[in-house]
C-alpha positions in Angstrom: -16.5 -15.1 -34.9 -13.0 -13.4 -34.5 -15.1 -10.3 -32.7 -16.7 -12.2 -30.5 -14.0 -13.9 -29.1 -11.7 -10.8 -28.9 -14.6 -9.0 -27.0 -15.0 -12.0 -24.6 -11.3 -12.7 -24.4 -10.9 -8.6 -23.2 -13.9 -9.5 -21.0 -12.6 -12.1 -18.9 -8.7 -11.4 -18.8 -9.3 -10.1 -15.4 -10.7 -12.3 -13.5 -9.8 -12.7 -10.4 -8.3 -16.9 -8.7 -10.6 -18.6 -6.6 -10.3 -18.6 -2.7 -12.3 -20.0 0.0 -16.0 -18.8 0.7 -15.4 -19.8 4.9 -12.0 -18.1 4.9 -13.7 -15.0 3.4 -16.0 -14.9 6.2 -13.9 -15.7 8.8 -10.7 -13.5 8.1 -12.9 -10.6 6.3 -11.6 -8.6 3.2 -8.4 -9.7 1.5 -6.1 -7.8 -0.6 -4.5 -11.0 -2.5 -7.4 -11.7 -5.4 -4.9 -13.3 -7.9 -5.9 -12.6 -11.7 -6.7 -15.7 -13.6 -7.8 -15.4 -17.1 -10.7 -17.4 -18.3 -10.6 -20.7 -20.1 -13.6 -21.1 -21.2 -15.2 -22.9 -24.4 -18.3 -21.6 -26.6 -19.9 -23.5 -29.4 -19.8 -21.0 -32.3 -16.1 -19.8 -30.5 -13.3 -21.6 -29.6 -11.0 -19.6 -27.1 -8.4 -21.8 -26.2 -6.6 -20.3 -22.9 -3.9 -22.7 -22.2 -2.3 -26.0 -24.1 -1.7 -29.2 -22.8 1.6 -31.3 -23.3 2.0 -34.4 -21.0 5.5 -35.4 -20.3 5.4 -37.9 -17.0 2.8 -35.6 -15.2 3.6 -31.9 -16.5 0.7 -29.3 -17.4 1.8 -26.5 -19.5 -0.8 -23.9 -18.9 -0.6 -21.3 -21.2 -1.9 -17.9 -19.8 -3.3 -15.1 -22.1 -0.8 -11.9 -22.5 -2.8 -9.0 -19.9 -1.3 -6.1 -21.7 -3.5 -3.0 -22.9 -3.7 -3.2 -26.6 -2.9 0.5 -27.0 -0.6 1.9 -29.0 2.9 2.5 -27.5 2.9 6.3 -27.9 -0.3 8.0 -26.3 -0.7 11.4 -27.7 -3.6 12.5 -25.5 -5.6 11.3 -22.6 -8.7 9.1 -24.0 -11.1 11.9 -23.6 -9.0 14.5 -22.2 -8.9 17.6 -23.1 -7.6 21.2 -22.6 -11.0 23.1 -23.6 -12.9 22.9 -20.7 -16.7 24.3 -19.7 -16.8 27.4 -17.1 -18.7 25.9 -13.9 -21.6 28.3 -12.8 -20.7 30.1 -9.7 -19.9 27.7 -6.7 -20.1 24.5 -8.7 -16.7 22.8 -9.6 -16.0 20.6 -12.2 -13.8 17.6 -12.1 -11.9 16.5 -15.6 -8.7 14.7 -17.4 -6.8 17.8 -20.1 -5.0 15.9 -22.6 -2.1 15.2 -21.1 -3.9 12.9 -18.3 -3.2 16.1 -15.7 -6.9 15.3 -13.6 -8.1 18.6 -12.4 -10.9 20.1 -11.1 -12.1 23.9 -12.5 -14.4 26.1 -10.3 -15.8 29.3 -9.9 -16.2 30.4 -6.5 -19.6 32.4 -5.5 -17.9 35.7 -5.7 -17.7 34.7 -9.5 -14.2 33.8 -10.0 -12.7 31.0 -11.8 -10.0 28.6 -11.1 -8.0 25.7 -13.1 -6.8 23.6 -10.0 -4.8 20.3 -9.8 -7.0 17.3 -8.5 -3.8 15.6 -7.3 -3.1 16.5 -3.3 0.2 18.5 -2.2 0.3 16.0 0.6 1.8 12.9 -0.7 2.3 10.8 2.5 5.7 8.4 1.7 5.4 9.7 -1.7 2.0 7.9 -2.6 0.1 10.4 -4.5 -4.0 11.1 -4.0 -6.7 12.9 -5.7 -8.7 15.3 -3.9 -12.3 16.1 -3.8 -14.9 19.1 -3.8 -16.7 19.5 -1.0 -20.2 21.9 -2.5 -21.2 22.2 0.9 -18.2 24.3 2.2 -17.1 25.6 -0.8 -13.8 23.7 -0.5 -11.4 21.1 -1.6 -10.3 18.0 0.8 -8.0 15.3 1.0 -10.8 12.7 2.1 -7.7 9.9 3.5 -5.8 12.2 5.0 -8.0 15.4 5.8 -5.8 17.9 4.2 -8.1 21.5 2.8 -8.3 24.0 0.8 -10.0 26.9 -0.1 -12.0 27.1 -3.6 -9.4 29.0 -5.0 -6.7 26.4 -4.3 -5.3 28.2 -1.2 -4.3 26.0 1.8 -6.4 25.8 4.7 -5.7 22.9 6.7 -4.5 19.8 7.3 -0.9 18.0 6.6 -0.8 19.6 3.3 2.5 21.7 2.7 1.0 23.9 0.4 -1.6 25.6 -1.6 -2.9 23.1 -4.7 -1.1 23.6 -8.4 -2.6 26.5 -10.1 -2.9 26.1 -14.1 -2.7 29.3 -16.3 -6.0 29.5 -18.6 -7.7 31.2 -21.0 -11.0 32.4 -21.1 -12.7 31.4 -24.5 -16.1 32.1 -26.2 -18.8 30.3 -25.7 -18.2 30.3 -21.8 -15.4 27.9 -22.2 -11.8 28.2 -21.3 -8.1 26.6 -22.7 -5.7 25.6 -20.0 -2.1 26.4 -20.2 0.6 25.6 -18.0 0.8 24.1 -14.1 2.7 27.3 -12.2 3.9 27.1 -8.5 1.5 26.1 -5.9 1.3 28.8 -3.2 2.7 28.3 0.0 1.2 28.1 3.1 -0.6 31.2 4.0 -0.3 32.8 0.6 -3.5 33.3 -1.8 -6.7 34.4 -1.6 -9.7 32.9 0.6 -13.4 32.3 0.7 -15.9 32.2 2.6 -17.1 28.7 4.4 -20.8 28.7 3.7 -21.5 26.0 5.1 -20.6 21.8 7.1 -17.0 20.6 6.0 -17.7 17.1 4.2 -16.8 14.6 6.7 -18.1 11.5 5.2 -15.4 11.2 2.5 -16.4 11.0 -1.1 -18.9 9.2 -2.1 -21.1 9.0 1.2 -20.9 12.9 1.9 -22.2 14.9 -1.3 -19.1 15.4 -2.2 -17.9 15.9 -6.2 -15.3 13.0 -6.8 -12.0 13.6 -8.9 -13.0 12.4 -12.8 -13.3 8.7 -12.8 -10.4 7.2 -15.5 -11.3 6.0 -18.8 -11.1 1.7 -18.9 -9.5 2.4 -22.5 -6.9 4.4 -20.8 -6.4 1.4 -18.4 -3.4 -0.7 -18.9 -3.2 -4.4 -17.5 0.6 -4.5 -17.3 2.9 -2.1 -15.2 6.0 -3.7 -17.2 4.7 -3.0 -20.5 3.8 0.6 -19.6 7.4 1.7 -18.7 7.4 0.8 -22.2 5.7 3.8 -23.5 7.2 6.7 -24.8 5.2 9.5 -23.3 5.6 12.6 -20.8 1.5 12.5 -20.2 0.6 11.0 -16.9 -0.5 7.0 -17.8 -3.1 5.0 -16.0 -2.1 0.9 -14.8 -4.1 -1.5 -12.6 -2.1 -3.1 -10.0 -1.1 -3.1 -6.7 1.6 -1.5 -5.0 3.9 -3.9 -3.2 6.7 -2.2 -0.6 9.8 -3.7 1.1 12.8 -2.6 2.7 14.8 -2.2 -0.5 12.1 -1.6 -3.2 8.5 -0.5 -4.4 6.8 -2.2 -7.3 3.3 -1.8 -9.0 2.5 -5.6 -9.9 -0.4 -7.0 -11.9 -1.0 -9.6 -9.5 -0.8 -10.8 -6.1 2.6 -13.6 -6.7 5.7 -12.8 -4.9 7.6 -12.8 -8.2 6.1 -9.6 -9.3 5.6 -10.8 -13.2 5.0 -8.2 -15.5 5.9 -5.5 -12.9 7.8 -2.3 -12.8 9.8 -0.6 -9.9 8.4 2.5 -8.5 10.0 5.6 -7.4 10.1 8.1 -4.6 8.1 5.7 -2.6 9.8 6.4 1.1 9.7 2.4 2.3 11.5 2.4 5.3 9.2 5.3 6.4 6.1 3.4 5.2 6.8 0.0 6.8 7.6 1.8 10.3 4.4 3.0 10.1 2.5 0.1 9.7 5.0 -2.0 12.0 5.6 -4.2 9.1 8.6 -5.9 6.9 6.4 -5.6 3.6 3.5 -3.9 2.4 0.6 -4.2 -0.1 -2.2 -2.1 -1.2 -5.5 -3.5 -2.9 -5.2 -3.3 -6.9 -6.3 -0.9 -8.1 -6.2 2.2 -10.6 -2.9 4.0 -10.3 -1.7 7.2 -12.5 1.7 7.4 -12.8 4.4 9.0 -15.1 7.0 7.0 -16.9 10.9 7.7 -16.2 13.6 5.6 -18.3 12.5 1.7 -17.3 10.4 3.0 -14.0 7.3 4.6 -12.7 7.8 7.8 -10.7 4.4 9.9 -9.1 2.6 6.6 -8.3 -1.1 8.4 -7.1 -4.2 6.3 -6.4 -6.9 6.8 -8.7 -10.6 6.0 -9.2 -12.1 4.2 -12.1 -15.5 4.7 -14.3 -15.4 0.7 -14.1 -17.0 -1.1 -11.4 -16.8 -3.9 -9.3 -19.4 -6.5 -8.5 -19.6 -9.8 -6.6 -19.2 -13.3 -7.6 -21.3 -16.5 -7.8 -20.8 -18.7 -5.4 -21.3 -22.1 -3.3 -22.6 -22.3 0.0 -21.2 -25.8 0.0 -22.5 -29.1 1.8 -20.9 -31.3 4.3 -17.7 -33.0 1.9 -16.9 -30.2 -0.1 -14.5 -27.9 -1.3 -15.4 -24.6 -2.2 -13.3 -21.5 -3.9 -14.4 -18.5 -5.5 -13.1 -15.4 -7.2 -13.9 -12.7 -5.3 -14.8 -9.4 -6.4 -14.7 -9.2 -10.4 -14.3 -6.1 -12.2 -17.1 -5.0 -15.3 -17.3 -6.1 -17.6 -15.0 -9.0 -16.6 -16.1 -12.4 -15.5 -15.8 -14.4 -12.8 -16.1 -18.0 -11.5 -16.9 -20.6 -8.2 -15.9 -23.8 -7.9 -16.7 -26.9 -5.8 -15.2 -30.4 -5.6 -15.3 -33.1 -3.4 -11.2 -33.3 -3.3 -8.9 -30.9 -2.3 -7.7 -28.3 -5.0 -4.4 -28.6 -6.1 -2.2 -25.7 -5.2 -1.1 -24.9 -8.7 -4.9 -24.4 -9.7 -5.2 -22.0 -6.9 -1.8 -19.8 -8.4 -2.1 -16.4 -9.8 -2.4 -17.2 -13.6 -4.5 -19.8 -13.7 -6.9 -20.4 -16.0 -10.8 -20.6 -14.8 -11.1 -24.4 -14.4 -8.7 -26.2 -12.1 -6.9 -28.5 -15.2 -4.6 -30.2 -12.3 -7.3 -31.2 -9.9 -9.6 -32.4 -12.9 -6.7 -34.7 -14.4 -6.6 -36.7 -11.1 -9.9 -36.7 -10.1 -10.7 -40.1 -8.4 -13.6 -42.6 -10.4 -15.7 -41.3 -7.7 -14.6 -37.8 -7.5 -16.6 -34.7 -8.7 -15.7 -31.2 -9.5 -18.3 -28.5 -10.3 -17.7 -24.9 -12.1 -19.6 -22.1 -12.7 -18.6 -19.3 -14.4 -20.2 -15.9 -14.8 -20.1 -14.5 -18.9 -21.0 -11.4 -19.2 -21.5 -11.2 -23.0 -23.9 -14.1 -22.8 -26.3 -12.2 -20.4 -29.7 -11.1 -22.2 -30.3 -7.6 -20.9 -33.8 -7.4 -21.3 -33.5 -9.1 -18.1 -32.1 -5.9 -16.3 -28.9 -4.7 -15.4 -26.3 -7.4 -15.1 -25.0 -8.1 -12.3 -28.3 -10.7 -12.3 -30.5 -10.5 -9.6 -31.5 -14.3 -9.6 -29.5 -17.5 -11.1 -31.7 -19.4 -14.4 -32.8 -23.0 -13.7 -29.4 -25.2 -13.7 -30.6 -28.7 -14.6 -28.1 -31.5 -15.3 -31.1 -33.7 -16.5 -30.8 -31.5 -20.0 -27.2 -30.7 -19.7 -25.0 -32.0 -22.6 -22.5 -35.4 -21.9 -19.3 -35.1 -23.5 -16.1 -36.1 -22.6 -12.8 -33.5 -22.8 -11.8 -30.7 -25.1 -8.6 -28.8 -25.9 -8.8 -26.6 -23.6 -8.7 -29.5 -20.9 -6.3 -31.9 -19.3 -6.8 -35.1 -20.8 -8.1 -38.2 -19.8 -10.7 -40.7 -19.3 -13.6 -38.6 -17.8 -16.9 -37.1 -18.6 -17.9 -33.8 -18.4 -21.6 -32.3 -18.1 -22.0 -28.7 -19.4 -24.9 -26.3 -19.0 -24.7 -23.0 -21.5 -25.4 -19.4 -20.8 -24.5 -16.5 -18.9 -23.7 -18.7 -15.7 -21.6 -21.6 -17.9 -21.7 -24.7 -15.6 -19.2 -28.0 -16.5 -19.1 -30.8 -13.9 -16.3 -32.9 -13.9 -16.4 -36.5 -13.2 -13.9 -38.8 -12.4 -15.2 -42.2 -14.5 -16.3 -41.4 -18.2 -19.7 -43.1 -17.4 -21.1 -41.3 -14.2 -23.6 -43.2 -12.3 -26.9 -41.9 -11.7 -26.4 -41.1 -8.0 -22.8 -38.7 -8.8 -25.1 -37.1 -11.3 -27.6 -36.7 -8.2 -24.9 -35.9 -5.8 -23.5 -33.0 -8.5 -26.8 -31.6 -8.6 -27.2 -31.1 -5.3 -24.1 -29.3 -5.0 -25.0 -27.1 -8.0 -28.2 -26.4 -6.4 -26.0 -24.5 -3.3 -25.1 -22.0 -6.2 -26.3 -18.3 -5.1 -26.1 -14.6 -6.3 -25.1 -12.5 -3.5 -27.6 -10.4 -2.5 -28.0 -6.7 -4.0 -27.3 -4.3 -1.1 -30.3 -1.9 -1.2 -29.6 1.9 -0.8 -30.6 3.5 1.9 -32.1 7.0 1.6 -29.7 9.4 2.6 -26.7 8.8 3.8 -25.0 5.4 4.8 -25.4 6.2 8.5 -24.7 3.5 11.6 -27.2 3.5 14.5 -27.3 2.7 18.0 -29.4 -0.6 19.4 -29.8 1.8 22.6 -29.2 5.3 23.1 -28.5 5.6 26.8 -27.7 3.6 29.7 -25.5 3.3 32.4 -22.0 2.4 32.3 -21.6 -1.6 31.6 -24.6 -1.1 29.1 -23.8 -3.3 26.1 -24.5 -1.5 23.2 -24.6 -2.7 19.0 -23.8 -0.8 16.6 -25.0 -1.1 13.3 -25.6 0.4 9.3 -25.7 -0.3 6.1 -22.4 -0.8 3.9 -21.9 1.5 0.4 -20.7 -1.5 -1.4 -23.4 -1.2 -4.2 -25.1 1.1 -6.2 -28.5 1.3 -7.2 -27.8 -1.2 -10.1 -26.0 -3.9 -8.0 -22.5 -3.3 -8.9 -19.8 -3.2 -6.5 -18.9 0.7 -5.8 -15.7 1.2 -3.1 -14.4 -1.8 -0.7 -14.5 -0.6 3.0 -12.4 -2.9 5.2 -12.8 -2.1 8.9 -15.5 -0.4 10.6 -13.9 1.0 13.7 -16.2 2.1 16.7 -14.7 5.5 18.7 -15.8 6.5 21.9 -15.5 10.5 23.4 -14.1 11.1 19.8 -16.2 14.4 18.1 -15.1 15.6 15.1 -14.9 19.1 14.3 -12.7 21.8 12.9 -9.7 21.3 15.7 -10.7 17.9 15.9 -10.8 15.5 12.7 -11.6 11.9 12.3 -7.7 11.7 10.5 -6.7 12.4 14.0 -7.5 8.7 14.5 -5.3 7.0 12.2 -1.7 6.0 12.8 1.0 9.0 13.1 -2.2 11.1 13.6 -2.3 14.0 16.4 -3.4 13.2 19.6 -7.2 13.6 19.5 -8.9 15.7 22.7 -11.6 13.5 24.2 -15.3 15.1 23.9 -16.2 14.5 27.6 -14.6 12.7 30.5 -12.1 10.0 30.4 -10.1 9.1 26.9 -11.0 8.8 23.6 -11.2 4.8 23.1 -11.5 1.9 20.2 -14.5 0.6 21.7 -15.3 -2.5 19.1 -14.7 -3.1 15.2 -15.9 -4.9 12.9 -14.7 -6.4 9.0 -17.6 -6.2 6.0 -16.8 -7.8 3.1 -19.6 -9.1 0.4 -22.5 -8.1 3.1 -24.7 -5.6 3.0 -25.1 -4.0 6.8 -22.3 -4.4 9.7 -22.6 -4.1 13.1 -20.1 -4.7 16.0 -21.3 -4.4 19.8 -19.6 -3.4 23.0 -20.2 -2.5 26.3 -20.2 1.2 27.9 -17.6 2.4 29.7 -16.9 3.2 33.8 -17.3 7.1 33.0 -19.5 9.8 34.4 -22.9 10.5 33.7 -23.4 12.8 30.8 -23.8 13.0 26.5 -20.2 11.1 24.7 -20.1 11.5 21.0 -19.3 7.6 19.3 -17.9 8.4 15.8 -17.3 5.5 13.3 -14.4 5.2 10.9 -14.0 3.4 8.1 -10.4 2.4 7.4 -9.3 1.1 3.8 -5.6 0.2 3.8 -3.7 3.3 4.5 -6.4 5.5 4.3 -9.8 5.9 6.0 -13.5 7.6 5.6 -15.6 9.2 8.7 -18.7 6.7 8.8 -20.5 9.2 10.9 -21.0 10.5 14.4 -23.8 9.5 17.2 -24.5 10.0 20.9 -24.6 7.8 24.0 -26.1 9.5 27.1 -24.6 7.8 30.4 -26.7 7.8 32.9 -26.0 7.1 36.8 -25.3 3.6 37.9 
């Protein structure tokens, strides 16, 4: 019993508050998804998530501690390791060494072999990235911010200031290798070059071919940014949070409140030059995986980082005419996550980061005739001979065989009756009169029935590429674009959250000409063809599986203008792929 409920405990700690289905849709991709660890109840284990004590109308919650259970010295990287394979000529290798230090070896076609840094010299207001291989051009890139390199680590292009940190190696038996130290990364200019056989990835990685930096470990993932700057190590250290930027500081916080709980203050972050940027007084980044090294009670080399875990989407309610409806948003593997309907308002403090996966306020004043359903998504209750979890379609939810009962510890109490449905979707329906009448048991059901799985995105063969409802026209032409979104992969799960799907016109990227000329405090990009390079439309995906945005033509001359769409994530951005219009004569 004590297994089990530690496994599902480590399951659900991360899952993520409710928030409204209709503001989802309507506003498009949010950054705040507040953590809310799960509450929930199973027969053979009891895993109580907060305690109740009534004084007047007070509710303790008690919240589970999110802090990695590692030990508080790492000696190496989970996994990493300092003996390394030799890549066959032109491939490159991506990898953690033991110290954290991701890398990337190669050996270039003319047979030489290189122990390179997978962290970017370009580190715009101090935010670290990782970099990625590009097989097609036989070079490194920078895939937010464009910067390149050659396969041996010399620059090339972009904002970069330098070539990429060299590590000294030996060569071992066996065609393996042991890597020493980091040395100086050349400067600009410096170091030897190879050839570019072949298209510069301008997809970014993931959509392009391109060989992504090494995804970090989830054992190597800790929950708390506070309890980190506990540890006593020089290795580089990985924490999921967001990084939160104002005038006067920089913090990496577990969750989305103001407060910052459990956080820690990062270093040589360059705020003021940040928020001027983004014409802004504060700013926030998604949460994420960060790698970061530890400095007395602070984090210093903050750098954005993938993760092996995925992402997939929630249950949810479409919701009929009366109701309420929240949900958690996104929900990390092999977390958990949860909907809610009700036909009163939510209380506030059941919507705050930290709260537990039922909403204990709203339930302990529910009106006689008031109803609150929940469903909540348990991953170590799915059956996998069903397939691969995410589920592709929701079991039969029945409240004609659910079981009556009336409250447990690990909710408010009160004079109320609750029906609960068990399994890997756990339903409880709240009532507000201990003896619910036939037609609130009808009207739950209905409500229940709304319940749906979003839909799996299907991969498209290829590459995720938009497409044009017409290809020429004259100006005025109204014109949609359109394509499929890389939120999913073949299994279901959610891969990388694209924000904004920005529509250029006259833009054509090329080797004097990239798509990072585009973003903010970018060069000036040449236009293609006549007139400027232009926005022309945009449009937000989020929990959909195809975009598409329309616009009309504009007043130019006759002849072929490249449209190039970019995909822009917070700070950074991805080239979605170029296309032609043909203007033809009014």
């Amino acid at each position: 019993m004590t297994e089990r409920w530690e496994r599902d405990l480590q399951a659900l700690r991360e899952v993520h508050a409710p928030r409204s289905v209709a503001d989802r849709v309507a506003q498009g991709p949010r950054t705040d998804h507040p953590a809310i660890p799960s509450a929930r109840r199973r027969v053979t284990a009891m895993a109580v998530a907060f305690a109740i004590a009534v004084a007047g109308t007070l509710l303790v919650v008690k919240a589970f501690d999110t802090s990695n259970p590692h030990p508080a010295n790492l000696a190496t990287w989970p996994g990493g390791t300092n003996v390394l394979p030799i890549p066959a000529p032109g491939k490159a290798a991506p990898a953690f060494l033991a110290d954290g230090s991701p890398v990337f070896v190669v050996t270039t076609e003319g047979g030489s072999t290189h122990v390179l840094s997978a962290v970017s010299t370009h580190k715009p207001f101090g935010i670290g990235e990782l970099i990625g291989w590009c097989p097609g051009s036989q070079t490194f890139l920078d895939p937010s911010h464009g910067s390149t390199w050659f396969a041996t680590g010399t620059y090339l292009g972009g904002p970069a200031p330098t070539g990429l940190v060299p590590y000294g190696f030996t060569v071992l038996a066996g065609g393996e290798l042991r890597v020493g130290t980091p040395l100086a990364p050349p400067a600009r200019g410096v170091g030897a070059r190879t050839p570019i056989t072949g298209p510069f990835c301008q997809g970014g990685v993931g959509t392009s071919g391109m060989v992504s930096p090494a995804g970090v470990p989830p054992s190597a993932i800790r929950l708390s940014p506070q309890a980190a700057t506990h540890v006593s190590t020089t290795s580089w250290i990985a924490v999921r949070g967001r990084l939160v930027v104002t005038s006067t500081t920089a913090q990496l916080c577990p969750g989305v409140d103001r407060s910052c709980r459990n956080g820690a203050t990062v270093r040589g972050i360059d705020a003021r030059g940040l928020l001027a940027m983004n014409g802004a007084v504060d700013y926030t980044t998604k949460i994420g995986v960060w790698l970061a090294h530890v400095h007395g009670s602070y984090l210093v080399d903050a750098t954005t980082a993938p993760s092996v875990a995925k992402e997939y989407l929630p249950v949810f309610f479409t919701g009929t005419t009366g109701w309420h409806i929240q949900d958690s948003g996104r929900a990390p593997l092999p977390g958990g996550s949860v909907a809610w309907a009700s036909t009163v308002r939510f209380d506030q403090a059941d919507l705050a980061p930290n709260a537990p996966a039922i909403p204990p306020t709203t339930i302990a004043s529910l009106p006689p005739n008031g109803i609150i359903v929940t469903a909540e998504v348990v991953p170590s209750e799915y059956d996998p001979s069903n397939g691969a979890y995410p589920p592709r379609t929701l079991a039969s939810l029945d409240l004609s065989g659910a079981k009556l009962r009336g409250p447990e510890a690990e909710e408010p109490p009160g004079n109320y009756a609750v029906m609960e449905i068990q399994g890997y979707v756990l339903v409880r329906v709240y009532y507000g009169t201990s003896t619910p009448s036939a037609a609130l048991v009808r009207k739950a059901q209905a409500e229940l029935d709304t319940l749906q799985i979003p839909p799996v995105c299907p991969v498209p063969p290829g590459a995720y590429k938009p497409v044009l409802s017409v290809t020429s026209g004259p100006p005025g032409t109204q014109v949609t674009v359109s394509g499929p979104v890389s939120y999913q992969g073949m299994d279901g799960t959610y891969e990388v959250a694209k924000e904004q799907m920005q529509v250029w016109w006259n833009f054509q990227s090329d080797n004097s000409n990239r798509w990072t000329d585009l973003l903010p405090g970018g060069a000036s990009p040449s236009p293609a063809n006549s007139g400027a390079v232009t926005m022309v439309t945009s449009a937000t995906a989020d929990g959909v599986c195809s975009w598409q945005a329309s616009f009309a033509v504009p007043d130019v001359p006759a002849g072929a203008y490249p449209i190039t769409v970019l995909i822009v994530s917070g700070p950074g951005a991805t080239g979605g792929g170029s296309l032609i219009f043909h203007v033809t004569a009014p």
